[in-house]
C-alpha positions as CSV (number, residue, x, y, z in Angstrom):
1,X,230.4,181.9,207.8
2,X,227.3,184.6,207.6
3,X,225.9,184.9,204.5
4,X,223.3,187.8,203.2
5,X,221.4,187.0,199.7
6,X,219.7,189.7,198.6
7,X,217.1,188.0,196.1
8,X,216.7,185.7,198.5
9,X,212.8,184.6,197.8
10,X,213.9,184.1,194.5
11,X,214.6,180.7,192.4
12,X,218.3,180.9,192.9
13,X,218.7,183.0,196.3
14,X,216.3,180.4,197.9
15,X,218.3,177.3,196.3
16,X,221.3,178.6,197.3
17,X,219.6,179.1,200.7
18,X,218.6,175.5,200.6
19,X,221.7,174.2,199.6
20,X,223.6,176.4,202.6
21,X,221.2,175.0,205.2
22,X,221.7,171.1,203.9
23,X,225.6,171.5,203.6
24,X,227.6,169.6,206.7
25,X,229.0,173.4,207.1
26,X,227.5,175.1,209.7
27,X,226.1,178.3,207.8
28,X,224.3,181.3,209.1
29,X,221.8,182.3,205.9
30,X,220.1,186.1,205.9
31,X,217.5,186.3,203.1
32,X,217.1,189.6,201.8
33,X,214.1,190.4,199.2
34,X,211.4,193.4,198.4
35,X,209.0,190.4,199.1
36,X,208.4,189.8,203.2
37,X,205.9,187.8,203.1
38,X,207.7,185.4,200.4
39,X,211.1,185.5,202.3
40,X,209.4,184.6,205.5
41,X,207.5,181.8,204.0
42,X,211.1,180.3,202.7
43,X,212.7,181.0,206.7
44,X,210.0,179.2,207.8
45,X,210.2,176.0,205.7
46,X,214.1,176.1,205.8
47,X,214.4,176.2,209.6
48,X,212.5,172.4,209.9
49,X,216.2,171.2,208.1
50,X,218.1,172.9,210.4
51,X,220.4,170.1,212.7
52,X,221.6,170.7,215.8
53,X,224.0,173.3,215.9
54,X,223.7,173.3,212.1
55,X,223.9,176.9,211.3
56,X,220.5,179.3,211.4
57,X,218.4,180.9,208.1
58,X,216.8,183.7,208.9
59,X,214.8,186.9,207.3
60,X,216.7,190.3,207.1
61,X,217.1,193.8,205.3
62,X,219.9,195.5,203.7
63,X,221.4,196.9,207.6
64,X,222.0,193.4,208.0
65,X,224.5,192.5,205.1
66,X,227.1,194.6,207.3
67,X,227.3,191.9,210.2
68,X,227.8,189.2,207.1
69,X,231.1,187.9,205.7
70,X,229.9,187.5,202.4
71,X,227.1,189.3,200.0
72,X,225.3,186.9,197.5
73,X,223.5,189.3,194.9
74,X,221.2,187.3,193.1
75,X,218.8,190.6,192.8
76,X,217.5,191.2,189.2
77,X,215.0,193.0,187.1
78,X,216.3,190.9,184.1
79,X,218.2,187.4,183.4
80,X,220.3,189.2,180.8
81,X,220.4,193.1,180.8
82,X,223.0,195.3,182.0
83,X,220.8,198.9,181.8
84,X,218.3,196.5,184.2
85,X,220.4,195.6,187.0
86,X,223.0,197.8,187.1
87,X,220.7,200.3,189.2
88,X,220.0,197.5,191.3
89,X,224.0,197.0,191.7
90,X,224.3,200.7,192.3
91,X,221.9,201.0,195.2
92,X,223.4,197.6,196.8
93,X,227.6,199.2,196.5
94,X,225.4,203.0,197.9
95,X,225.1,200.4,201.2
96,X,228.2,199.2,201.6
97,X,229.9,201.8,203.2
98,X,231.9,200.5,206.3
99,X,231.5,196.9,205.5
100,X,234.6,195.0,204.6
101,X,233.3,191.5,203.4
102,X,233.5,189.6,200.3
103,X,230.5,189.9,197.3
104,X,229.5,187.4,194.9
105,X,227.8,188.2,192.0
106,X,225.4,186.0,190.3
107,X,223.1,188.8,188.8
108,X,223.7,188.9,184.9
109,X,225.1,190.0,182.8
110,X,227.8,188.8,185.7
111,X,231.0,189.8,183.8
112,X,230.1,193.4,183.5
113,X,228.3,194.3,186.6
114,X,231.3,192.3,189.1
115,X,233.7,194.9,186.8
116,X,231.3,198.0,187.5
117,X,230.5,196.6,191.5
118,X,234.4,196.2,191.8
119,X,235.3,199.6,190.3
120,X,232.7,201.1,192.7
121,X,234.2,199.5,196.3
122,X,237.5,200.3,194.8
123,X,238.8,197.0,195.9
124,X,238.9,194.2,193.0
125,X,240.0,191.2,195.5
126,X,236.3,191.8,197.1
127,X,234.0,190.9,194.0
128,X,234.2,188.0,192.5
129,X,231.8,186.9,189.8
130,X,229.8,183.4,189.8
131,X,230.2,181.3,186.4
132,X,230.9,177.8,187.1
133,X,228.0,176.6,185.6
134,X,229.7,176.4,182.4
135,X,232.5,174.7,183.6
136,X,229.6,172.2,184.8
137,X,228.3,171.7,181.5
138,X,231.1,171.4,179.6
139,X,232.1,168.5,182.5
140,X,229.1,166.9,181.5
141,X,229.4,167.0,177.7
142,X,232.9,165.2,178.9
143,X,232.5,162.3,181.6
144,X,235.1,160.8,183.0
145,X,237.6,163.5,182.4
146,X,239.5,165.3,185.0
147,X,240.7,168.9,185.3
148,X,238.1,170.4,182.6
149,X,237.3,174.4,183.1
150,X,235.6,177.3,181.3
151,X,237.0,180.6,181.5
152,X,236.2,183.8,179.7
153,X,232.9,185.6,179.8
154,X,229.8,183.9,181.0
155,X,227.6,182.3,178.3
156,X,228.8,183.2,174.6
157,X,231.5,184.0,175.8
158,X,232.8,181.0,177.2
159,X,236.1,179.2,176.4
160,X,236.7,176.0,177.0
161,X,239.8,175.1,177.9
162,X,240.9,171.4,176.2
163,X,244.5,171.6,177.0
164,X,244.1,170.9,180.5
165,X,241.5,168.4,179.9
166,X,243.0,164.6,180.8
167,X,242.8,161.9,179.4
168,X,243.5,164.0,176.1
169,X,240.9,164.6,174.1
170,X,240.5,164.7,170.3
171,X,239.3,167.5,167.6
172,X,236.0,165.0,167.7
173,X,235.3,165.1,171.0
174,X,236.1,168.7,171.5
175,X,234.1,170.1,168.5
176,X,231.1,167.9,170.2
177,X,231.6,169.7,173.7
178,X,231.6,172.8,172.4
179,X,228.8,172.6,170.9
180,X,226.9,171.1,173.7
181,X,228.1,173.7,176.2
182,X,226.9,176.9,173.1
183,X,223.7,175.0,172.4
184,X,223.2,174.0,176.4
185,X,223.0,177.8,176.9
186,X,220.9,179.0,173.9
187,X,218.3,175.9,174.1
188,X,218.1,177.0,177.7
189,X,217.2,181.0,177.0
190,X,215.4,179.8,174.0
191,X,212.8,178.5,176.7
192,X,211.3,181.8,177.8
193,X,210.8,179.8,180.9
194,X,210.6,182.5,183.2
195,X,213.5,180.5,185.4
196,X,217.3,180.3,185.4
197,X,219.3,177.3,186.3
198,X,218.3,177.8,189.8
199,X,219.0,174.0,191.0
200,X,223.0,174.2,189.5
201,X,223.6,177.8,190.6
202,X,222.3,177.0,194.3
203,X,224.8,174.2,194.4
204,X,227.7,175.7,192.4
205,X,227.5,178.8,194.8
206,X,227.5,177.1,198.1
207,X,230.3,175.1,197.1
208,X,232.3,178.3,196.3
209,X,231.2,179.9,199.5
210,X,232.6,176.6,201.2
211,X,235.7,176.8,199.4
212,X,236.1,180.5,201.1
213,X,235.3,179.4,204.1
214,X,238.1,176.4,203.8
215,X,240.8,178.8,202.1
216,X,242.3,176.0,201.7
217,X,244.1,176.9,198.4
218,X,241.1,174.6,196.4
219,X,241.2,175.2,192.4
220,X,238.3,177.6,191.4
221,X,237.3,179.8,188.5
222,X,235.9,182.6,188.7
223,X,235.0,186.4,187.6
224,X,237.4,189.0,188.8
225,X,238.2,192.7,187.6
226,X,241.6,191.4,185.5
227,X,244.6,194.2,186.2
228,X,247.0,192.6,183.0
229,X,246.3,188.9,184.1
230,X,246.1,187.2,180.9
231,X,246.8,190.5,178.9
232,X,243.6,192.0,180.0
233,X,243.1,195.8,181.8
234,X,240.4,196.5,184.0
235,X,237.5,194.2,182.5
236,X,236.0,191.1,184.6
237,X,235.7,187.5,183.2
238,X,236.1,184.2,184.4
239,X,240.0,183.3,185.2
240,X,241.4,180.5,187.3
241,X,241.4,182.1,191.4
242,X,242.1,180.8,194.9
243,X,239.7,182.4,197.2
244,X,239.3,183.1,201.0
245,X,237.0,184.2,203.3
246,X,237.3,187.7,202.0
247,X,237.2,186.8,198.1
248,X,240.2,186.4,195.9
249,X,243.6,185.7,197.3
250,X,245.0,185.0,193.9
251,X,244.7,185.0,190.1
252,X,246.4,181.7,188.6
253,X,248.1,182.5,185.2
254,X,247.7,179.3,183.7
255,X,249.9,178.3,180.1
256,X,247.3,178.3,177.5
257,X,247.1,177.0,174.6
258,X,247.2,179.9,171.9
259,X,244.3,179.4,170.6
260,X,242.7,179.7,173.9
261,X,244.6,182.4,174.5
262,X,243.5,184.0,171.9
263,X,239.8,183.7,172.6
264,X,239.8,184.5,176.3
265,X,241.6,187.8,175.4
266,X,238.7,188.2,172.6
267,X,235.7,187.3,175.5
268,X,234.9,190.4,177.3
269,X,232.5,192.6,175.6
């Protein structure tokens, strides 16, 4: 699989770009960024991990994105705001004319820019919107658990989704979890760090652009333009997929509780 990140010299296009090279796949990485001289520096570090018929990582510009199977846009002006980055999503859909591949959004806010980028191409099965980090934290606020997902909107938004969650778990235990994943979230912006979760997003992409490249019917989540799934009309948030190589093949309508239900219909904003 060739894959273009634009943001590429940035904390989480160069993790992901990292994370692609050291995979067992053998991944062809195009790092795309406003900064050469940054980009290049990252090309040539990454290219002393390369093995053997191990893929390649090299430096490109936006013509390039067009021989890629899949678009990563980690681009930003902003970690949060919408009147930011959607300019920045507006110039990227003004180049994709022609191309046919599949676009992953990890820009924020994701929810709403996958639903504007989606509505743009014209073609919802071709966006898909990264989120699984909160599905990572709330795994962690519940070890040894199996079968324990996020959906809804990225960050506030969240809803965790206990009734899936084996062994069962109690009001305790889920009253602790939700907390940790809200307060994970807020502690984390409350940093002013001048970083995102660059190390968890790296990994949690490459393992969904694996996934793809499998299409071997693997159990994902992610964010996708929603056309009555779940009760919801032409808003994006995080729902249970299976993807391909060309982005989503499927959205799984999974029996929620009511409750949860309830607050994934209430999550987009």
């Amino acid at each position: 699989m060739r894959v273009a990140i634009t943001g590429g010299a940035g904390g989480v296009g160069s993790s992901l770009a990292y994370t692609l090279v050291t995979r067992p796949e053998p991944f062809d990485v195009v790092l795309i960024d406003h900064r050469p001289d940054r980009v290049t520096s990252h090309v040539m570090d990454l290219e002393l991990l390369l093995e053997a018929g191990g893929g390649s990582v090299t430096a490109g510009s936006c013509p390039d994105v067009t021989h890629c199977d899949v678009l990563v846009i980690c681009a930003s002006k902003s970690a949060t705001r919408a009147a930011d980055n959607a300019p920045i999503i507006d110039e990227i859909a003004g180049r994709l004319g022609g191309w046919d591949g599949a676009v992953v959004m990890v820009t924020n806010p994701v929810d709403a820019l996958t639903a504007r980028l989606a509505r743009t191409l014209g073609d919802r099965t071709r966006v898909l919107g990264y989120n699984l980090n909160d599905t990572l934290r709330l795994r962690a606020a519940l070890p040894g658990t199996k079968d324990a997902w996020v959906l809804g909107e990225h960050g506030d938004g969240a809803v965790p989704i206990f009734s899936r969650v084996r062994p069962f778990v109690d009001d305790a235990q889920r009253a602790r979890a939700r907390a940790f994943v809200r307060e994970w979230y807020r502690r984390h912006v409350a940093l002013d760090a001048g970083r995102s979760s660059t190390w968890t997003s790296g990994t949690g992409i490459a393992r969904m652009l694996a996934a793809m490249a499998r299409d071997d019917g693997e159990q994902w989540v992610a964010s996708v333009l929603l056309d009555g799934e779940y009760g919801l009309h032409d808003v994006a948030t995080g729902v249970p997929v299976t993807l391909g190589p060309r982005g989503l093949v499927a959205v799984q309508e999974w029996a929620l509780a009511p409750d949860e239900l309830a607050a994934l219909q209430a999550s987009p904003r």
